[in-house]
MARBA-3410 file (N, C-alpha, C, O; in Angstrom, 1 decimal):
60
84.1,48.7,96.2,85.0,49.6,96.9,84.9,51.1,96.4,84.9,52.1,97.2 ~ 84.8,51.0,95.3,84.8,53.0,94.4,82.8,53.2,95.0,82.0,52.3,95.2 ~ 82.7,54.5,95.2,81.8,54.3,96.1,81.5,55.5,94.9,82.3,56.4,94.6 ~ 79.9,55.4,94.1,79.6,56.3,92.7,78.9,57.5,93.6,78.3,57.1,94.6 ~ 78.9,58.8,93.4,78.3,59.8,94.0,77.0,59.6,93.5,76.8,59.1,92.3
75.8,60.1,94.6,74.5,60.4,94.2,74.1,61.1,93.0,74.8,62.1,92.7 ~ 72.9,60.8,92.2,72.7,61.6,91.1,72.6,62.9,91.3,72.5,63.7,90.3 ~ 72.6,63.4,92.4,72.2,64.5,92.0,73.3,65.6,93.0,73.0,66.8,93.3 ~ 74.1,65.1,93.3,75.5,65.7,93.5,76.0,65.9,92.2,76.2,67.0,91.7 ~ 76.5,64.3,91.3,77.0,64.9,90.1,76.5,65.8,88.9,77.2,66.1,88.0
74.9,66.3,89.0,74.3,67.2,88.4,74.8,68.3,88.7,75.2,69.1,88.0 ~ 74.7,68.4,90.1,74.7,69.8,90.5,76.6,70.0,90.9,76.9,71.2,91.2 ~ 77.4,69.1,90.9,79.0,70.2,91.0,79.0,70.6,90.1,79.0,71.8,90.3 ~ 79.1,70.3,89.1,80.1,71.0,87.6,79.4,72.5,87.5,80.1,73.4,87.2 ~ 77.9,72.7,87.7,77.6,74.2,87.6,78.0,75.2,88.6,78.5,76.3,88.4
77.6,74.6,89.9,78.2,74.9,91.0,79.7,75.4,91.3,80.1,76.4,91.9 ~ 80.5,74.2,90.4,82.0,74.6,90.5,82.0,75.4,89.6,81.9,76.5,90.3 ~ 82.0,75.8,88.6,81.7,76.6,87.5,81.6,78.3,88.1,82.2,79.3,88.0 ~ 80.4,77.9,88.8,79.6,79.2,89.0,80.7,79.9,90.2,80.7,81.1,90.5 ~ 81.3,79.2,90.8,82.1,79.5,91.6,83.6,80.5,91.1,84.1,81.5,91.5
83.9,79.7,90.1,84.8,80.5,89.4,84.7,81.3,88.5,85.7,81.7,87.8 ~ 83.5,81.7,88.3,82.9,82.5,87.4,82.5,83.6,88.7,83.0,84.8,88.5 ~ 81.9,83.5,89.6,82.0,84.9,90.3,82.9,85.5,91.0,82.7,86.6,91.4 ~ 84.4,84.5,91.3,85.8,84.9,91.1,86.1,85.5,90.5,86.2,86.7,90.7 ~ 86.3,84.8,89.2,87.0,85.9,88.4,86.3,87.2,88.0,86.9,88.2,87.8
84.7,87.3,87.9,84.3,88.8,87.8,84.4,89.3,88.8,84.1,90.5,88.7 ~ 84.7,88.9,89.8,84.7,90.1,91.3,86.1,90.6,91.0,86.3,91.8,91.1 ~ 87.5,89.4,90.4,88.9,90.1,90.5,88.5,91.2,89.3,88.8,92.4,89.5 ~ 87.8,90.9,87.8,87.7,91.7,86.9,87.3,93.1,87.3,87.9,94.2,87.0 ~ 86.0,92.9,88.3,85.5,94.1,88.5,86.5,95.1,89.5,86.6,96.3,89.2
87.3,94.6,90.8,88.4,94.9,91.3,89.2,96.0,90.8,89.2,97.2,91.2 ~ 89.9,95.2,89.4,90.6,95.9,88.8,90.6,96.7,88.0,91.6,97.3,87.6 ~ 89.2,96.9,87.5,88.7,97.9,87.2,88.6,99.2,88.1,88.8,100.3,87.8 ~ 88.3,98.7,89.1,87.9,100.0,90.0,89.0,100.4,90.8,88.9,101.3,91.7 ~ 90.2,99.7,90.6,91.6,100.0,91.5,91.9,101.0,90.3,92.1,102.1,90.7
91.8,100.8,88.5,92.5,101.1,87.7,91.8,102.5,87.4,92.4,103.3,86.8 ~ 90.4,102.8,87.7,89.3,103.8,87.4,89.9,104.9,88.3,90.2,106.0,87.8 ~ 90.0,104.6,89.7,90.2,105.2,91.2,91.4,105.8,90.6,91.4,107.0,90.2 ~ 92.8,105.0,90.6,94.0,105.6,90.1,94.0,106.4,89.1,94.6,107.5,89.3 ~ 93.6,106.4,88.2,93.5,107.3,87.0,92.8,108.9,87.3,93.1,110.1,87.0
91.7,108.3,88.1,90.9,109.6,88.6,91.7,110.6,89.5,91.9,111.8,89.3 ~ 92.0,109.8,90.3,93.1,110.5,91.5,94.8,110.9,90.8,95.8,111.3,91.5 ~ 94.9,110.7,89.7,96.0,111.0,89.4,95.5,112.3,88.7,96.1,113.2,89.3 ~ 94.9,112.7,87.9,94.5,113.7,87.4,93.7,114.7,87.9,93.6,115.8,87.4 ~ 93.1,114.1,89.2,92.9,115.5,89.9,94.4,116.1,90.9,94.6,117.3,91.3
95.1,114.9,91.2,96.3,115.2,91.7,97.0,116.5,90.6,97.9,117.4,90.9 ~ 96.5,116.4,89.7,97.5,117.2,88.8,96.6,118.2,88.1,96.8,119.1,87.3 ~ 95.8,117.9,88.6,94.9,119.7,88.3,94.9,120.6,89.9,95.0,121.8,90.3 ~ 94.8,119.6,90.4,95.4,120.9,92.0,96.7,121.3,91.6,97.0,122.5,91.5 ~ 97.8,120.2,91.4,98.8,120.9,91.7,98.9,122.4,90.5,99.3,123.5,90.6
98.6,121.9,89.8,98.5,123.3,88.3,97.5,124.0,88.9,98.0,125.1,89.1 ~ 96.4,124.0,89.4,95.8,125.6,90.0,96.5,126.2,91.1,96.5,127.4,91.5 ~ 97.2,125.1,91.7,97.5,126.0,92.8,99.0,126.5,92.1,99.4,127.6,92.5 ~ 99.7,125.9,91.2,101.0,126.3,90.9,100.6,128.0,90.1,101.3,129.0,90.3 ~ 99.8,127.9,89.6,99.4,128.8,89.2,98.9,130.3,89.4,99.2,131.3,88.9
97.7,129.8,91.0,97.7,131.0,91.4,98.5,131.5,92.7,98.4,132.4,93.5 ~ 99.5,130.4,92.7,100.9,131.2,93.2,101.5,132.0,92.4,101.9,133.2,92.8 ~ 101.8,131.4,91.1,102.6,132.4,90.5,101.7,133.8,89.8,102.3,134.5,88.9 ~ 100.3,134.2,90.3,99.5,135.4,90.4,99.8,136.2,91.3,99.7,137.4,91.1 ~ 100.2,135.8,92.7,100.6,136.4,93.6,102.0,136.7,93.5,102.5,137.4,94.4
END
């Protein structure tokens, strides 16, 4: 009745499943890296515009 999988199905899931969650979680790692790189970047140029320009307003 239990019906045994072919040899070479059970060779090949466990790396397969593996490898599957393994290029998951580096795609979320790399993700969040690049959400966290982006925001950092863009916050600090957010805040060097607003200081040049606060700036050469208050020259004029």
């Amino acid at each position: 009745m239990f019906m045994e999988p072919e040899r070479g199905q059970q060779q090949n899931w466990k790396p397969l499943h593996l490898g599957i969650y393994f290029v998951r979680i580096l795609g979320l790692l790399i993700s969040l890296l690049d959400i966290s790189w982006i925001h950092r970047l863009s916050w600090e140029k957010l805040l060097e515009d607003c200081f040049l320009r606060h700036s050469l307003c208050l020259q004029f």
